[in-house]
N, C-alpha and C positions, 0 to 999 in steps of 0.2 A: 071569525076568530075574535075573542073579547079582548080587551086591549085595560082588564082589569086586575087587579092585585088581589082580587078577593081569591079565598079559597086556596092561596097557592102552600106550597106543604112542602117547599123546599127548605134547607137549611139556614139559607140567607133569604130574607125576605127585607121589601122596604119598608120605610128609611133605612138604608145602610149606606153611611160614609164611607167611602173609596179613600184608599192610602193617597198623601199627598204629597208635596214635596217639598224641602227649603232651598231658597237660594243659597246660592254659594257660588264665590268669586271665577273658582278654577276646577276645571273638568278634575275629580278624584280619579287616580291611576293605583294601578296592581290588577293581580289577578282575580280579584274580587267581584269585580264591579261590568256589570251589564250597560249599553248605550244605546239608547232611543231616540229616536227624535220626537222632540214636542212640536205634537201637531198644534197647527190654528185653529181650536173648532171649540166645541162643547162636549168638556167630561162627561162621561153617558157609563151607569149601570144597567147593561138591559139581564132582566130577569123572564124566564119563561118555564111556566109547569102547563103541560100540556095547552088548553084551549085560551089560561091566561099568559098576556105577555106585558110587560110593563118596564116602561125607560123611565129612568130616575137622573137627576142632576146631581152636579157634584155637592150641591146645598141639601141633595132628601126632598126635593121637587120633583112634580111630574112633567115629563116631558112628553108623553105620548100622545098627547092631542096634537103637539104643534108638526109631531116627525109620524105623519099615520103609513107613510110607504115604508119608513124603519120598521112599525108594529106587523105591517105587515108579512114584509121579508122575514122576517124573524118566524114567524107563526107559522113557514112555511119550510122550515130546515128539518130537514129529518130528525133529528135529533128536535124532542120534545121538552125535553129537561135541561135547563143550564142557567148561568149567572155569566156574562161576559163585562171585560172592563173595559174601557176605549171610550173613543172619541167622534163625536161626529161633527163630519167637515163636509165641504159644499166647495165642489172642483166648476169651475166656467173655465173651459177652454183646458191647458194642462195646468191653471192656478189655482190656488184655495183663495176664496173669495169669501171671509168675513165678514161682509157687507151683507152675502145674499144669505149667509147665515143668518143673521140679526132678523132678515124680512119675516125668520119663517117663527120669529116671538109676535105676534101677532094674534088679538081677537076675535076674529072676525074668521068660523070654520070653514068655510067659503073662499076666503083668502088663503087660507096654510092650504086647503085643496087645491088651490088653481097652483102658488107656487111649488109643492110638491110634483108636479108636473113639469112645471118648469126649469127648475131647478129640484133635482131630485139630492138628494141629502145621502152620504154614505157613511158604513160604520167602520172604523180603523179600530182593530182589535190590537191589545197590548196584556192581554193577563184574562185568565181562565180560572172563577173564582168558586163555582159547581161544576161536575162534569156531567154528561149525559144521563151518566147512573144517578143523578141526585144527589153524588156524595160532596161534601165541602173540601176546597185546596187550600184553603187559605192558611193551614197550618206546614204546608209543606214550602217547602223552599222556593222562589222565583226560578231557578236552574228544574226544578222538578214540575212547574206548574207551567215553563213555557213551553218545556218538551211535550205537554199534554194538551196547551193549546194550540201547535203544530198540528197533532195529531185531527185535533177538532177541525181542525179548518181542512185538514185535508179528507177527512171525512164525510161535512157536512157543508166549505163553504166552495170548492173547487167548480170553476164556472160562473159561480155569483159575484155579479159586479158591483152587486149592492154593501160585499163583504170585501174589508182590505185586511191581510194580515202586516200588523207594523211592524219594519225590518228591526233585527237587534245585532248587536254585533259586541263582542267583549276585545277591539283591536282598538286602540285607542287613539292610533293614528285613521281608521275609517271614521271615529267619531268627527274627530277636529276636519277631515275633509267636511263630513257634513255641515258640518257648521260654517265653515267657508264657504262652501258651495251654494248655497240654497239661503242664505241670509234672506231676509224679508219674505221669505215664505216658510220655511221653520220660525216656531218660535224660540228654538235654544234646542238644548239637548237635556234626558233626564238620565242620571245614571240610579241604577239598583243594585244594592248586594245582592249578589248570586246567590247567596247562604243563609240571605234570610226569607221569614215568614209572609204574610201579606201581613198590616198593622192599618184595619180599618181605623179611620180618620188620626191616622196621626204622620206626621212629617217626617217620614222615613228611609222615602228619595231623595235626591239633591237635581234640583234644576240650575243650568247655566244658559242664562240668556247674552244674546249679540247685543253687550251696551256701547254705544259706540256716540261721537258727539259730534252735533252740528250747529255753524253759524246762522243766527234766523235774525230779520227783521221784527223789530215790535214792530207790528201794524196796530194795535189797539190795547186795551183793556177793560176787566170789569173788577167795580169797586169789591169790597167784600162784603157777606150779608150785614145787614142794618150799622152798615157806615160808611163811611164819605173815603176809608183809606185802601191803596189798592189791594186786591187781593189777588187778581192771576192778571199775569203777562198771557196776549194772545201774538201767534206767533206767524209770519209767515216767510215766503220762498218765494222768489222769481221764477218764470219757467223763462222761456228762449224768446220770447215775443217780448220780454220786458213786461207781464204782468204779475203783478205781486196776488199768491192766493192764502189764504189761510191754513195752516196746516198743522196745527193742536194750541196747546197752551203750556205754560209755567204756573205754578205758584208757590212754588219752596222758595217764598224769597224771606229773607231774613227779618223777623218783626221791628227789631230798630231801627232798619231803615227803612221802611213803610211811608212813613209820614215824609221824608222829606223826597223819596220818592213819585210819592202820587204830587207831591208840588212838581217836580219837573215834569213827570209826562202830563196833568191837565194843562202844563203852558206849551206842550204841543200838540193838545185837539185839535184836529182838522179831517173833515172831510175828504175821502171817503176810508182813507186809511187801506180798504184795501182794493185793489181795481179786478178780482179775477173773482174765485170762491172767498165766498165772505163767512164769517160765524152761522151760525144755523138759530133756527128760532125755535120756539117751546116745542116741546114735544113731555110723551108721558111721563120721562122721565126729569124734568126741568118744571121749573112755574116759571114766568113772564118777566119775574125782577131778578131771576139770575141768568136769564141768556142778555138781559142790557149789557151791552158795552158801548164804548167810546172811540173813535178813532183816531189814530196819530199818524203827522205827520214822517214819512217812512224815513228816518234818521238813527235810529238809536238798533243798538246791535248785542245779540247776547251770542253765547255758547253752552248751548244745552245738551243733557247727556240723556238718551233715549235706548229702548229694545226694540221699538217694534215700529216701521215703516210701512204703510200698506193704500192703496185706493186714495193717493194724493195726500196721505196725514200722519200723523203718532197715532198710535193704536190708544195708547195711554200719558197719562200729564208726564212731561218731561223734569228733570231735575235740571234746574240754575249752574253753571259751573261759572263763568264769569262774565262781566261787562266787556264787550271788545271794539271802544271808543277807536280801536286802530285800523278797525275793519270799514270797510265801505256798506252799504247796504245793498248796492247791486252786486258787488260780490256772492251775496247770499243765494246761490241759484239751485234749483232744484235737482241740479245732477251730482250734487251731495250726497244724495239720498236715493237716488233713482241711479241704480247697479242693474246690471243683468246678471241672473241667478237661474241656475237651473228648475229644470220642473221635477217637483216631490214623487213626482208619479214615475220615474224612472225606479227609485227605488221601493215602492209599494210594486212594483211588478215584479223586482227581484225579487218578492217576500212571496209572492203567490204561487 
């Protein structure tokens, strides 16, 4: 099975940007409006005309080197023709595990083989953008294209574990459960007008993510590129042992106070800053003068506002909300953030 774009003679071929979506404060209600959950994983177009198959990123990137048992499963669905939209996620145990996603961006074909064994990758479908006939949906309604990606899946994906269809629901209280429910394993929720079209690459959806805020120790800092004034707060959490570990960063901090800033925390350098998981060092995506930092002595206390908690950290740099000289620093504990949350696979089986 070729796992190439050449030759294919569908309607949608790539690059083609996938609809996307803006944030927005508050889940939109009426009877408009469709609810999904956003998964944790990697946007995926997969396209297939017969013997060619090809996954594309939400960028117009290829993705099919690094997910070769996705090119495969695909290649092997009865249906020969199609454009699918979704997600691919990476379940260890009943969790989506974003870390082991990350492993499988990797050079080395050798290694995406052994982890695709290991951790094998699965595709969460959410939108049906060719259909088996070759013909394009993307003029028709989301209410009209998901009733025909039911159809697909129950056609070509029933029994395949490699295939999830993503639950939807127009109730707006099953939404707001999800989102309770499942925090730190959902990303948020996406809604979509029912009545509209698909609108490659443009922000059409609305996503709401779990912002939510927590107290963190500075354990350290690093300066900003080429100078001496701070640029991000690094952050961490106690767990129950009384170990402080590191667990994302800040840097929305406000340029005027910068400078008188970095004076107070370089007069609390001290080693080791932090006693459990520390900063992480270069990798491909960093050079060597931006993973330095410094460490402080564990005194000084923030309140930052974050979405996403996951494998000990923020998924993404947190926002500053304020200094909380009132807080203690061993107050800062890692059961803040560490909730029990149901497993997303309860509702991917409703779907199936």
């Amino acid at each position: 099975m070729s796992s190439t774009k050449r030759g294919m003679a569908l309607p949608i071929k790539p690059p083609f940007l996938p609809m996307e979506a803006k944030s927005v404060a508050e889940i939109p209600t009426g009877p408009n409006w469709q609810y999904e959950p956003k998964w944790d994983g990697f946007r995926c177009v997969a396209f297939r005309d017969g013997d060619s198959v090809e996954l594309q990123s939400k960028a117009g990137q290829s993705l099919t080197r690094y997910f070769p048992e996705l090119a495969t499963a695909l290649g092997k669905l009865k249906a020969d023709k199609f454009v699918l939209d979704g997600e691919i996620i990476v379940l260890v145990g009943e969790k989506l595990s974003f870390d082991d996603l990350l492993q499988r961006i990797h050079p080395a074909a050798s290694r995406v083989a052994k982890l695709s064994k290991e951790t094998p990758a699965q595709f969460v479908l959410f939108d049906l953008l060719v259909d088996a006939k070759g013909e394009s949906l993307v003029g028709q309604t989301l209410e009209q294209r998901r009733g025909k990606l039911e159809a697909f899946a129950t056609q070509n994906l029933r029994g395949n574990s490699t295939f999830l269809l993503s639950p939807a629901t127009d109730d707006i209280k099953v939404a707001r459960e999800w989102l309770k429910t499942m925090r730190g394993q959902l990303d948020g929720l996406i809604a979509k007008p029912l009545d509209a079209p698909y609108s490659p690459g443009e922000r059409a959806m609305q996503k709401i993510k779990n912002l939510r805020t927590v107290d963190c120790v500075v354990g350290g800092f690093r300066y900003g590129a080429k100078t001496k004034v701070v640029g991000s707060l690094l952050l961490g959490l106690y767990d129950n042992e009384g170990v402080l570990h590191h667990v994302g960063f800040t840097s929305s901090i406000d340029a005027a106070s910068r400078p008188a800033l970095t004076r107070k925390l370089e007069a609390l350098i001290q080693p080791p800053g932090f006693t459990g998981r520390a900063p992480g060092g270069p990798s491909r995506w960093s050079s060597e003068r931006s993973t330095e930092w410094q460490p402080l002595r564990p005194e000084l206390v923030v309140e930052v506002r974050y979405d996403h908690f996951t494998s000990g950290r923020f998924r993404h740099g947190t926002k500053l909300v304020r200094w909380r000289p009132d807080k203690s620093p061993q107050q800062c504990r890692m059961d803040q953030v560490e909730v029990r949350t149901k497993s997303p696979l309860a509702l991917l089986r409703k779907s199936a």
